[in-house]
C-alpha positions as CSV (number, residue, x, y, z in Angstrom):
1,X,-32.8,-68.8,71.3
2,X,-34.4,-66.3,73.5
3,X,-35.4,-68.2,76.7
4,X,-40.1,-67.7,75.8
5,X,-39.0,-68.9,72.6
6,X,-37.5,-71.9,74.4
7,X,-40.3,-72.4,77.0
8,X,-42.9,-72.4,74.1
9,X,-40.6,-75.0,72.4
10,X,-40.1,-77.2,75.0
11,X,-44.1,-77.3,75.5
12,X,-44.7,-77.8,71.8
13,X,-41.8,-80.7,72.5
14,X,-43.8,-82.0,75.3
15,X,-46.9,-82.3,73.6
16,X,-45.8,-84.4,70.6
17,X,-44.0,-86.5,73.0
18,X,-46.8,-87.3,74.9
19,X,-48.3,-89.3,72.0
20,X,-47.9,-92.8,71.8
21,X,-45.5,-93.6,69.3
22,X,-43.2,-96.6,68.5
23,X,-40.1,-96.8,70.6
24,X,-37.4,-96.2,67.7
25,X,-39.7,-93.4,65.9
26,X,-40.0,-91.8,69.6
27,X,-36.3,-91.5,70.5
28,X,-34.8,-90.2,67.5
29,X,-37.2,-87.5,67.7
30,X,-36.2,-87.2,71.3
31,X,-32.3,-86.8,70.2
32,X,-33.6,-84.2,67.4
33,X,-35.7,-82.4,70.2
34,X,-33.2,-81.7,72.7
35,X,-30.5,-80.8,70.1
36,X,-32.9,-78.0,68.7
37,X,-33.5,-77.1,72.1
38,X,-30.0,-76.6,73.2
39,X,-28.6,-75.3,70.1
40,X,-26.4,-78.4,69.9
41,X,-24.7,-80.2,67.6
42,X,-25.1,-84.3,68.5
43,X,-27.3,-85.3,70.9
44,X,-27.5,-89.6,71.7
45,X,-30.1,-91.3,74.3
46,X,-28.9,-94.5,75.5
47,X,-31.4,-97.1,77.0
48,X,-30.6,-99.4,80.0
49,X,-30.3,-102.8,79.1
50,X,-30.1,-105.1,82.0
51,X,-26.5,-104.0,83.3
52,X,-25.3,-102.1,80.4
53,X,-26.7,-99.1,78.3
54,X,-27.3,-99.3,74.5
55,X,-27.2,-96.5,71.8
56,X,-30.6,-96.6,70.5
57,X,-31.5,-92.7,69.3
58,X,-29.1,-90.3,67.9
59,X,-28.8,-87.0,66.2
60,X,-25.8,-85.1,64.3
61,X,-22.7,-87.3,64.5
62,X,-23.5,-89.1,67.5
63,X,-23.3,-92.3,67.1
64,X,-19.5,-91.6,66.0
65,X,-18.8,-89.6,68.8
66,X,-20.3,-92.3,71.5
67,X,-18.8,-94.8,69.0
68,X,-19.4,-97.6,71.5
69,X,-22.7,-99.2,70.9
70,X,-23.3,-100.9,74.7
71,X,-21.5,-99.0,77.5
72,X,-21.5,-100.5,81.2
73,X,-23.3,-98.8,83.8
74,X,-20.7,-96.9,85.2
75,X,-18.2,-96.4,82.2
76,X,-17.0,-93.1,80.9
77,X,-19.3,-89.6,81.5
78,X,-22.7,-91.6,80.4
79,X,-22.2,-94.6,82.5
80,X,-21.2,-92.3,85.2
81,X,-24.7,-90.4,84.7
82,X,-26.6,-93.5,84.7
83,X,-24.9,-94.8,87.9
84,X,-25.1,-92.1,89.9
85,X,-28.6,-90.9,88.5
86,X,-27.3,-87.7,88.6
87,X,-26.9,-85.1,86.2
88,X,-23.1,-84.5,84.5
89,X,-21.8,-81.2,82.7
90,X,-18.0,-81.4,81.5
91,X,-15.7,-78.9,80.2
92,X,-13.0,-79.9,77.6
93,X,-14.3,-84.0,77.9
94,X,-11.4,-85.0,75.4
95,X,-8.6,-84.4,78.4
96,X,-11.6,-86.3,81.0
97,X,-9.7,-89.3,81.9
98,X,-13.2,-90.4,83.2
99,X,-14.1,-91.1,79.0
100,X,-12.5,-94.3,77.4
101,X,-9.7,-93.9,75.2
102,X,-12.0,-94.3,71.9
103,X,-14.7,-92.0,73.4
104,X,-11.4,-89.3,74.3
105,X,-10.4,-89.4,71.3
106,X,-14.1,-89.3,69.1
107,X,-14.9,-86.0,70.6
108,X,-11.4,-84.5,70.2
109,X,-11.9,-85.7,66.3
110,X,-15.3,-84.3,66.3
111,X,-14.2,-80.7,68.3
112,X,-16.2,-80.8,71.4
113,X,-15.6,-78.3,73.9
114,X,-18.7,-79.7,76.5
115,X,-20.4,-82.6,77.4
116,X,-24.0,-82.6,79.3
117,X,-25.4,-85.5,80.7
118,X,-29.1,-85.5,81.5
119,X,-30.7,-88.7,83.5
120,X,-34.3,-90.2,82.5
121,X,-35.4,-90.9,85.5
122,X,-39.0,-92.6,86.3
123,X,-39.0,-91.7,89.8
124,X,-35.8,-93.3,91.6
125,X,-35.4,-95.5,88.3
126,X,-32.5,-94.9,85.3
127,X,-34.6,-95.6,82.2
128,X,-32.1,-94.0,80.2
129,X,-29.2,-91.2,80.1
130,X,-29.2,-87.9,77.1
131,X,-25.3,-87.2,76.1
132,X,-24.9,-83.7,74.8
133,X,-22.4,-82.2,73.3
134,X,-21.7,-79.1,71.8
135,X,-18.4,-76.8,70.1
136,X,-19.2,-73.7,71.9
137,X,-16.3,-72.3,73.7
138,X,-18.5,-71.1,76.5
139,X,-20.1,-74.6,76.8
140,X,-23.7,-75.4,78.7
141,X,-25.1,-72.9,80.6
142,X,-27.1,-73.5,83.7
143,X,-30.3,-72.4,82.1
144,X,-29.3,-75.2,79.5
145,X,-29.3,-77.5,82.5
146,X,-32.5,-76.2,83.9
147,X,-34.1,-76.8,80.6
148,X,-32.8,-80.6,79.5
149,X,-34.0,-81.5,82.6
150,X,-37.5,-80.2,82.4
151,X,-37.4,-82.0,79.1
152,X,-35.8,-85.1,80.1
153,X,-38.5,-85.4,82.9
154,X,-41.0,-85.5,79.9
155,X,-39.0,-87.7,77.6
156,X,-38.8,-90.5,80.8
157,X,-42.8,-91.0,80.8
158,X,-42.4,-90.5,77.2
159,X,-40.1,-93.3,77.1
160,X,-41.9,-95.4,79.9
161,X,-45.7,-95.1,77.8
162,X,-43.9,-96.1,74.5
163,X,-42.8,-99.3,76.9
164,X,-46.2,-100.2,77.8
165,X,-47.4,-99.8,74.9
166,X,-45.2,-101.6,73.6
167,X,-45.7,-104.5,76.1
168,X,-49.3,-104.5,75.4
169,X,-49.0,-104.4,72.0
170,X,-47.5,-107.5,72.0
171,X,-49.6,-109.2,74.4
172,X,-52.6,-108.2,72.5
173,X,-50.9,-110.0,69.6
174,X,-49.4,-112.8,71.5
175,X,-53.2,-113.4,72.9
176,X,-54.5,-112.7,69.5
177,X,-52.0,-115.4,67.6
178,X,-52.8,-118.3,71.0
179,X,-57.1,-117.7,69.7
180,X,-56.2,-118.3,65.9
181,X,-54.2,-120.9,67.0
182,X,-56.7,-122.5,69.9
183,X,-59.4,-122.2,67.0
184,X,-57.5,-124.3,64.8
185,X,-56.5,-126.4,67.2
186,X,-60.3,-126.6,67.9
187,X,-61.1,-127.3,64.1
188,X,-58.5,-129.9,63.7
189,X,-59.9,-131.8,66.8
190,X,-63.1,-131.6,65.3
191,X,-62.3,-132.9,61.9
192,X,-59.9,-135.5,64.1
193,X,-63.2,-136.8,65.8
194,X,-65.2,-137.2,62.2
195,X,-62.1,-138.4,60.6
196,X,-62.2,-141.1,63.6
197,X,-65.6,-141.9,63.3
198,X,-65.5,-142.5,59.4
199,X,-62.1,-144.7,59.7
200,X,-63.9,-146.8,62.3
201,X,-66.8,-147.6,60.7
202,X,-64.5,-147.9,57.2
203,X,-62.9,-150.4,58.6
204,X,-65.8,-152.8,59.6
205,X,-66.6,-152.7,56.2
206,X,-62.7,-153.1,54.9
207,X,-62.5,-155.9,57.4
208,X,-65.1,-157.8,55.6
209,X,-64.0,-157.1,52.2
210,X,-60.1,-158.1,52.5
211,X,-61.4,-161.0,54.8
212,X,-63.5,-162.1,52.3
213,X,-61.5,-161.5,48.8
214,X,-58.3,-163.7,50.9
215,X,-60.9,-166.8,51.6
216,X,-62.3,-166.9,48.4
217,X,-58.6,-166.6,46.2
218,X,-57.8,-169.3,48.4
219,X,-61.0,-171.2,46.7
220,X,-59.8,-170.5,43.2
221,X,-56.7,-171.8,40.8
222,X,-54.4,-169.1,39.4
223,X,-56.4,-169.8,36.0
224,X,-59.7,-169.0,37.5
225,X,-61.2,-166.0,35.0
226,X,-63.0,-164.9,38.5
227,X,-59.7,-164.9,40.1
228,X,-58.2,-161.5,38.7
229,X,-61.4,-159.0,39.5
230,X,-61.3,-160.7,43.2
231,X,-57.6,-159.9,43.6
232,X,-58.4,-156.3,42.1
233,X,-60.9,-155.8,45.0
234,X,-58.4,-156.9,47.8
235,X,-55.9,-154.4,46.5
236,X,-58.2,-151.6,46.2
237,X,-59.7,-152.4,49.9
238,X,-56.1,-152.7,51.1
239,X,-55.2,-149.0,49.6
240,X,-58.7,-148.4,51.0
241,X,-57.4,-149.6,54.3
242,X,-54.0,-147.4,54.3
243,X,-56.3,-144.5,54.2
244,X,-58.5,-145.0,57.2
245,X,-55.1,-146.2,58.9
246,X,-53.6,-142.6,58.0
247,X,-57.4,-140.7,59.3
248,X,-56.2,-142.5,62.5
249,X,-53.0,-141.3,62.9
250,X,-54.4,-137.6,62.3
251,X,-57.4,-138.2,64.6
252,X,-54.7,-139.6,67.8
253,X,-56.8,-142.8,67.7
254,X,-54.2,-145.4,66.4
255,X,-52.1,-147.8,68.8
256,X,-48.8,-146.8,69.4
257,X,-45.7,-148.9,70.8
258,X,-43.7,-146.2,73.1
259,X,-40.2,-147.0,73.7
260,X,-37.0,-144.9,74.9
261,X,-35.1,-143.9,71.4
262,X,-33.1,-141.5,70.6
263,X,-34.0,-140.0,67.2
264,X,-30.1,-140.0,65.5
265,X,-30.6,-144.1,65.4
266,X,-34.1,-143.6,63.8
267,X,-32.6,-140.9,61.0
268,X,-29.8,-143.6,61.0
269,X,-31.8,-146.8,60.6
270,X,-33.7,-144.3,57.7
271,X,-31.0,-143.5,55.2
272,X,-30.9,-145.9,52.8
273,X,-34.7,-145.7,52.6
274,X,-34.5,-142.0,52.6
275,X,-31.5,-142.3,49.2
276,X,-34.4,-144.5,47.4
277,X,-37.4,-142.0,48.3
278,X,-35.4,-138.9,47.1
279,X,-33.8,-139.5,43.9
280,X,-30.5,-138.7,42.7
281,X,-31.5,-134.9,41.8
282,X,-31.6,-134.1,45.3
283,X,-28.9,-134.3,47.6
284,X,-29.2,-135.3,51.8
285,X,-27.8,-133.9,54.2
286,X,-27.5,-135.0,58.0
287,X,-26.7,-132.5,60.9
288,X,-27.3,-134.9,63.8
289,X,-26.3,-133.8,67.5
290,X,-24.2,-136.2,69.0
291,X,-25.2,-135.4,72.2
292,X,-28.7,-135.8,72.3
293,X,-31.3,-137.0,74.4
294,X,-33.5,-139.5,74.2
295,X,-37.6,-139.5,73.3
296,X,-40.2,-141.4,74.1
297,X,-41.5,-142.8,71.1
298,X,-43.3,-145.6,69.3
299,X,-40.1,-146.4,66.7
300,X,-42.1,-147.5,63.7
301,X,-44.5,-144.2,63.7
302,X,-41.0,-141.6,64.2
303,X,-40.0,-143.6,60.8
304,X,-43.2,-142.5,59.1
305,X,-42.9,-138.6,60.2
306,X,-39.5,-138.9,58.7
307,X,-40.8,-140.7,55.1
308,X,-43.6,-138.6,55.1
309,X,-41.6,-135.6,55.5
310,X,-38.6,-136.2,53.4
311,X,-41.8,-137.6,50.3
312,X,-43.2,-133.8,51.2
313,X,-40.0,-131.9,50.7
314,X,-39.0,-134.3,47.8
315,X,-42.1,-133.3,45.9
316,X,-41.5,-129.2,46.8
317,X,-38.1,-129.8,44.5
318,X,-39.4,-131.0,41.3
319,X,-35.7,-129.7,39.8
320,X,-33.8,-131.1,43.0
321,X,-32.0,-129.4,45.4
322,X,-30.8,-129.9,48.9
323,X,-32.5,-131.7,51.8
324,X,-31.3,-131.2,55.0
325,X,-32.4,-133.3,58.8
326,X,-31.3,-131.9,61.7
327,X,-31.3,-133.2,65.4
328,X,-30.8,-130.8,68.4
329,X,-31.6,-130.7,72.4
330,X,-33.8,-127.4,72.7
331,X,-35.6,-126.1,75.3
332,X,-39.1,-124.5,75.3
333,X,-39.2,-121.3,77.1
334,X,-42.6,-120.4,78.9
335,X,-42.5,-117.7,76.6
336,X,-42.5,-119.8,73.9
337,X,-45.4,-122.3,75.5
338,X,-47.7,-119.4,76.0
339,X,-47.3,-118.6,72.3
340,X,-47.8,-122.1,71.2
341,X,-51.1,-123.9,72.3
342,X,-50.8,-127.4,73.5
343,X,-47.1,-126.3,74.2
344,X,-45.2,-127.4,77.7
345,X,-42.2,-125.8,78.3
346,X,-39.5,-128.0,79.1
347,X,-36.2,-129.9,77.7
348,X,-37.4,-131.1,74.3
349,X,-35.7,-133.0,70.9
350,X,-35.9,-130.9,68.1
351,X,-36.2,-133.2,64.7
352,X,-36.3,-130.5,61.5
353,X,-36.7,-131.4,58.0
354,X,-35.0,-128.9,55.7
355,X,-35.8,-128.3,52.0
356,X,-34.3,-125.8,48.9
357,X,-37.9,-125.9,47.2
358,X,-40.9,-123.8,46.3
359,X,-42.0,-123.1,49.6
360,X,-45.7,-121.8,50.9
361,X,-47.6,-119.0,51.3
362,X,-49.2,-117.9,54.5
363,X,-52.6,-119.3,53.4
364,X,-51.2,-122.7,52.6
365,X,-49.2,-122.7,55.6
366,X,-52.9,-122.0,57.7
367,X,-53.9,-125.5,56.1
368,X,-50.9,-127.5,55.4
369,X,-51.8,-130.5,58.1
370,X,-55.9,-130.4,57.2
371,X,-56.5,-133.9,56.2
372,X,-57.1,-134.2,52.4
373,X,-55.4,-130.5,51.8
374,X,-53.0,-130.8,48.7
375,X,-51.2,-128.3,46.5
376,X,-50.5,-131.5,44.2
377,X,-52.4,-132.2,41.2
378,X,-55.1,-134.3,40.4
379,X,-53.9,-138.0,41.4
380,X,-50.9,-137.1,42.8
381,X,-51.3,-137.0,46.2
382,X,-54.4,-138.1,48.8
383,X,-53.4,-134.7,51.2
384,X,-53.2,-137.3,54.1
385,X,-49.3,-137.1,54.3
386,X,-48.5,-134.4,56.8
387,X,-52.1,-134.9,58.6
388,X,-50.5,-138.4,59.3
389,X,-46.9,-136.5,60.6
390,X,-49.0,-133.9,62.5
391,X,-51.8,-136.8,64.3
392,X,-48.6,-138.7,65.2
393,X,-46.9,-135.8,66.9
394,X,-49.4,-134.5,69.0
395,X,-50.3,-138.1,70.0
396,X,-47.0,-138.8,71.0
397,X,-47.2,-135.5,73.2
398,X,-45.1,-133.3,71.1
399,X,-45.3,-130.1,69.1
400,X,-44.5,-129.5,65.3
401,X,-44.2,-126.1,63.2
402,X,-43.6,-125.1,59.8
403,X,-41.2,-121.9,58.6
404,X,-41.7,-121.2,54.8
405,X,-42.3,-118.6,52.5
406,X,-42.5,-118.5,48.2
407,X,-39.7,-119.8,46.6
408,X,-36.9,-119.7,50.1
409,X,-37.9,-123.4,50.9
410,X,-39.7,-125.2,54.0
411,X,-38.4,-126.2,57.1
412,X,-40.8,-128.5,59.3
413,X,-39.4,-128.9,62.9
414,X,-40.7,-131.1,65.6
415,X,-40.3,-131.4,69.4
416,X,-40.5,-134.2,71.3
417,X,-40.4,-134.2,75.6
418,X,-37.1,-135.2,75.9
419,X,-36.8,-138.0,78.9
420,X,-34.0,-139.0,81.4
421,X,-34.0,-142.8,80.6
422,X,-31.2,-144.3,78.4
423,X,-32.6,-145.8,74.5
424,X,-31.8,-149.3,73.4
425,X,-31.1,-150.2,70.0
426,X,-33.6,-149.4,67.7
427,X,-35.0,-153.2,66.6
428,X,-36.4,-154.8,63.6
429,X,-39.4,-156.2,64.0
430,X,-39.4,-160.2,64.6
431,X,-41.0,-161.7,61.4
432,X,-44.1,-162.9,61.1
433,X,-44.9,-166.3,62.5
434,X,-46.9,-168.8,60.0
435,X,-50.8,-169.0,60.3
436,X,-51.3,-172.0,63.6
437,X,-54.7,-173.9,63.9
438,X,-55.3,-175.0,67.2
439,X,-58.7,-176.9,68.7
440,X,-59.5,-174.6,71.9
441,X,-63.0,-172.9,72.8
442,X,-63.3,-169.3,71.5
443,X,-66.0,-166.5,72.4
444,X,-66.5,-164.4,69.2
445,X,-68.2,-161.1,70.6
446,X,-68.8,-158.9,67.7
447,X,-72.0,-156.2,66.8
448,X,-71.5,-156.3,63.0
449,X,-72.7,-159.5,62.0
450,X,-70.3,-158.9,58.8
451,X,-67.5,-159.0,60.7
452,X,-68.5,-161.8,63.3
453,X,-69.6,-164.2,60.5
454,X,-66.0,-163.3,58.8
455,X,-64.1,-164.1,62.2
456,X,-66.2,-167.2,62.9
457,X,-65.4,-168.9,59.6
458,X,-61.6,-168.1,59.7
459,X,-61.7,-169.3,63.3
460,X,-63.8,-172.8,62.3
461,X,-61.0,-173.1,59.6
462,X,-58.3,-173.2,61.7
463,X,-59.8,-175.7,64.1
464,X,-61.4,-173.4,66.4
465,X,-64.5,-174.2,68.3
466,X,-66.9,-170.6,68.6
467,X,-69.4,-169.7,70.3
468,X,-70.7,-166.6,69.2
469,X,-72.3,-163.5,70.8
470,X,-73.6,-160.5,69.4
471,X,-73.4,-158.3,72.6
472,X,-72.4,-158.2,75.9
473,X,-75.4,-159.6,77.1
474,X,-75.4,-162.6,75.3
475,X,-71.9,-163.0,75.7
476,X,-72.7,-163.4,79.5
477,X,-75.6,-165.8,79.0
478,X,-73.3,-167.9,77.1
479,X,-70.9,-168.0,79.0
480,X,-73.3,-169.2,82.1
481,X,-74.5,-172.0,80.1
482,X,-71.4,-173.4,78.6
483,X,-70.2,-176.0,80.4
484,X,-66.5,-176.6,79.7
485,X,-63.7,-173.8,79.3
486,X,-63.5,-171.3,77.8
487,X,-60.2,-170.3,76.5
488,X,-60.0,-167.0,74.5
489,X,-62.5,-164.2,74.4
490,X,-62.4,-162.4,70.9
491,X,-64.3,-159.4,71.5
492,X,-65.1,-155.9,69.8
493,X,-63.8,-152.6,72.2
494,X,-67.3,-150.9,71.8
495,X,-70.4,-152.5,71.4
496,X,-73.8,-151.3,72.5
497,X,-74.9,-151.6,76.5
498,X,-71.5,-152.8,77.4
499,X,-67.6,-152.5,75.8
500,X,-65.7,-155.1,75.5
501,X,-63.8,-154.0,79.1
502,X,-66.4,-154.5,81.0
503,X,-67.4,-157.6,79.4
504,X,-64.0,-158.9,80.7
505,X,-64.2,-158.0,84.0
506,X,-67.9,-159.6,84.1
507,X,-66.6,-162.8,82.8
508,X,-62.9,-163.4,84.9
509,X,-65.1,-165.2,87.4
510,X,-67.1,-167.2,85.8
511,X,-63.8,-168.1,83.2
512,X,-60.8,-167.1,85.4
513,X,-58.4,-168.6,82.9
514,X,-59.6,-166.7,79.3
515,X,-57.0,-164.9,77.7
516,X,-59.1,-161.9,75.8
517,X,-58.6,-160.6,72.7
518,X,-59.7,-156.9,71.3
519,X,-60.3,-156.0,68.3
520,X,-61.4,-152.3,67.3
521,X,-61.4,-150.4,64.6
522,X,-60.3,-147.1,66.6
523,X,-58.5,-147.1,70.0
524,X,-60.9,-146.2,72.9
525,X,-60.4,-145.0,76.3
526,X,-62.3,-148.5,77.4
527,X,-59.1,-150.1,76.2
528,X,-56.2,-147.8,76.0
529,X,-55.3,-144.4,77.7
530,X,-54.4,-141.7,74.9
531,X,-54.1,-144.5,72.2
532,X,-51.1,-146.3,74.1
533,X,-51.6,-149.9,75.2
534,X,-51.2,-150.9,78.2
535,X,-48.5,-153.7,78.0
536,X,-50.4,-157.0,79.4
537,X,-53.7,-156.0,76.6
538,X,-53.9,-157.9,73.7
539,X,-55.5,-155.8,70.7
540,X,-56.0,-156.3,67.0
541,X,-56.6,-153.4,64.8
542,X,-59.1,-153.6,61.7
543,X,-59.0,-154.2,59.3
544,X,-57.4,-157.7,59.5
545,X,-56.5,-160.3,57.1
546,X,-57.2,-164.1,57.7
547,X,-53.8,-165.3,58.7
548,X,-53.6,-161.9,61.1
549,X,-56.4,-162.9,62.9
550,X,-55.3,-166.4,63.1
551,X,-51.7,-165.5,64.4
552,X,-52.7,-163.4,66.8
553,X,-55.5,-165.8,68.3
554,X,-52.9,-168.6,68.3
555,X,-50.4,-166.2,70.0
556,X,-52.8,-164.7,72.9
557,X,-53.7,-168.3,73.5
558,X,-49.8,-169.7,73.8
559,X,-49.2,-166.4,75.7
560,X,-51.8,-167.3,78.4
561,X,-50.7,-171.1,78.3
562,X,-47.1,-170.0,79.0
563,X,-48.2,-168.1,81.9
564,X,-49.9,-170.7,83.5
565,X,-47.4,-173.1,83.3
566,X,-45.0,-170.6,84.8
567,X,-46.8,-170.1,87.6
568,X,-46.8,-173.9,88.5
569,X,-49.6,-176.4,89.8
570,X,-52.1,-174.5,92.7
């Protein structure tokens, strides 16, 4: 090519370089470029990878004759070119002992009679190195030199803007994906607070029905005709109650019970369970890592992610299939935490739950943990099962995620903080004491007369004196004018004018030897700190049944007797 006709090509080159383009488009145009430009037949552009160089644009036979695909910096004639940073222009390469043996031998397969290596340089900086090679006897002129350079110089910004682009590309995305996921996030907080809201006042009301329904089937003989609708209404106001308990969990508003575990006991403790919930079509598989750390956890809510789960995925095989729960040790990257809202990097446990089924699309994905979201039919599901596993997570400080597309299955993985301290053996819970009377004072401080008039007259039938109190207030005047002691304070968390907290800390000195007793129908930050008790607080959740509330009144009280005999005479 005479040398205008190359000048006018190399601008033309220049020019459609200089438009942004994606990296892999860009350098194979590059390789085509520079081979049209020298007349030659392969033409390769290796890219510098941390301390090694990777084939990532060819033309002709190239990627035959550089047949490695990652060279070191420093290795045969390109390695050279990129160490150096200088430009490289070899007659007869096959007899070079500088080339490796499988490079020697490529190029005396392919015919070569020159090699020309070209930098891209950014400044002082090795972006990348052009290999050239060509069968002409007489080789690479030094015009041809002049002339790769020149270009070279324009595919190194070339290849720097592509970077950029590149990098701000995916930033733009990366920010883009944390605000879809920050407005959800939002949403689901939102709907959390409502959800709250309506399970607390739910169960006021479910308090008072159970309550009632259990004191009046205790009025009636089995042959009563009254006797089946009241047991009908204690059953549907206990499924009733399940619900509001599962709003809880999604709004982070339930009590939880932390303890060191690790999560292969839990799976462990689960499979027999697990066997009854999945049938015989589908088949379970464990992958458990037997070197994994430990979570902290509340036990009995870890079980429920895992039913809940392994119901979900049980349900997404209607025909069987395979169901797989894995355990790992992970750790979240910063680059992963800044993708992920509510994400801390850090060690983690990773907890995934595997299926073979129908999988989701992208638009069910977007909604899977709403509450009352459900692919299933009419009466087959309530939508509250993975709102439950996803309000549990987060509550418990952790992170879940769902991979699934149509018909290639779900997997739902979860990460919990992993922490240094050892677990102890995962525990059944003691069994339930029976219902004990007893004949001490009680303060019933409750704002829905419903529910104080229910808690009075299970109270009164167990023995109990009460005094009752529908606010703070009168709970203090009360107190002022009753004359003997006081020994239990059954109070409601929030009340108008003054929580049930504060109400304590009024009475301790006029009554310095109450045991208290909450009650709530949703955690609160008077009582607990992010839904976890402190250990010395006493708390009973609504909706409660008759012999609950007796238990637990006859337990705070023999809690606070045992104390004080502990602590001996003054």
């Amino acid at each position: 090519m005479p040398r205008p006709a190359r000048l006018e090509a190399l601008l033309a080159i220049s020019r459609e370089l200089s438009r942004i383009q994606p990296l892999g488009a860009l350098l194979g145009k590059m390789a085509e470029a520079c081979a049209h430009l020298l007349d030659s037949d392969s033409v390769g552009i290796r890219v510098r990878d941390g301390d090694g160089l990777v084939l990532a644009g060819a033309y002709g036979d190239a990627r035959e004759a550089m047949s490695t695909p990652r060279l070191k910096i420093g290795e045969s004639l390109t390695g050279i070119v990129a160490a150096t940073g200088e430009s490289l222009a070899v007659r007869n390469p096959a007899d070079d002992p500088r080339l490796t043996p499988a490079h020697r031998e490529a190029y005396r397969r392919g015919g070569y009679r020159a090699f020309l290596g070209v930098p891209l340089k950014l400044g002082a900086e090795v972006l990348g190195v052009l290999s050239i090679r060509t069968r002409r006897a007489r080789g690479f002129s030094s015009e041809d030199l002049q002339l790769v350079t020149a270009f070279a110089s324009q595919a190194a910004v070339a290849l720097e803007n592509s970077r950029l682009y590149q990098e701000t590309q995916r930033a733009y995305e990366e920010l883009s994906e944390t605000q879809d996921q920050l407005t959800q996030a939002r949403k689901m907080e939102a709907v959390g607070r409502l959800a709250g809201g309506v399970a607390h006042d739910f169960n006021n009301l479910l308090t008072v029905m159970i309550g009632r329904s259990q004191l009046l089937l205790r009025q009636l003989t089995a042959e009563d005709p009254v006797r089946p609708a009241i047991e009908l209404i204690e059953h549907t106001a206990g499924r009733a109650s399940d619900l509001t308990r599962q709003l809880l969990a999604f709004s982070r508003k339930q009590i939880l019970q932390p303890t060191v575990l690790n999560l292969n006991a839990v799976v462990a403790k689960s499979g027999e369970l697990l066997n009854r919930v999945i049938g015989e079509d589908v088949a379970l598989i464990t992958v458990l890592d037997p070197a994994l750390g430990c979570v902290e956890a509340d036990p009995s809510q870890v079980e429920q992610i895992v039913v809940n789960l392994v119901m979900n995925a049980r349900d997404a095989m209607p025909e069987g299939g395979r169901l797989t729960l894995e355990t790992a040790n992970v750790e979240l990257d910063p680059a992963y935490a800044r993708r992920h809202v509510e994400v801390r990097s850090g060690p983690h446990v990773m907890l995934a739950v595997s299926d073979t089924g129908i999988g989701m699309d992208s638009d069910t994905r977007a909604r899977i943990f709403e509450p009352f979201f459900t692919t299933k039919g009419p009466g087959q599901g309530t939508g509250l099962g993975l709102a439950t596993v996803y309000g549990i997570v987060k509550q418990s400080g952790g992170h879940i995620c769902v991979y699934s597309e149509p018909g290639r299955g779900t997997t739902f993985k979860i990460y919990l903080p992993r922490v240094a301290q050892v677990a102890g053996p995962v525990e059944s819970p003691p069994p339930l004491a029976p219902s004990a009377h007893g004949r001490e004072t009680i303060l019933l401080v409750e704002d829905e007369t419903a529910v104080r008039d229910l808690a009075r007259d299970i109270l009164q039938a167990n023995g109990y004196t009460v005094l009752e109190a529908g606010h703070g207030s009168e709970a203090l005047r009360i107190c002022e004018r009753h004359a003997g002691p006081i020994h239990l304070m059954l109070t409601d968390v929030v009340m108008p004018g003054m929580s049930g907290r504060q109400l304590a800390e009024r009475l301790a000195p006029l009554q310095p030897s109450m045991a208290v007793l909450y009650m709530s129908g949703y955690t609160n930050n008077a009582i607990v700190h992010h839904g976890v008790l402190d250990a010395r607080t006493a708390f009973l959740q609504k909706p409660f049944t008759p012999d609950a509330l007796a238990r637990k009144v006859r337990e705070v009280i023999d809690a606070r007797h045992e104390a004080s005999r502990s602590l001996g005479p003054p």
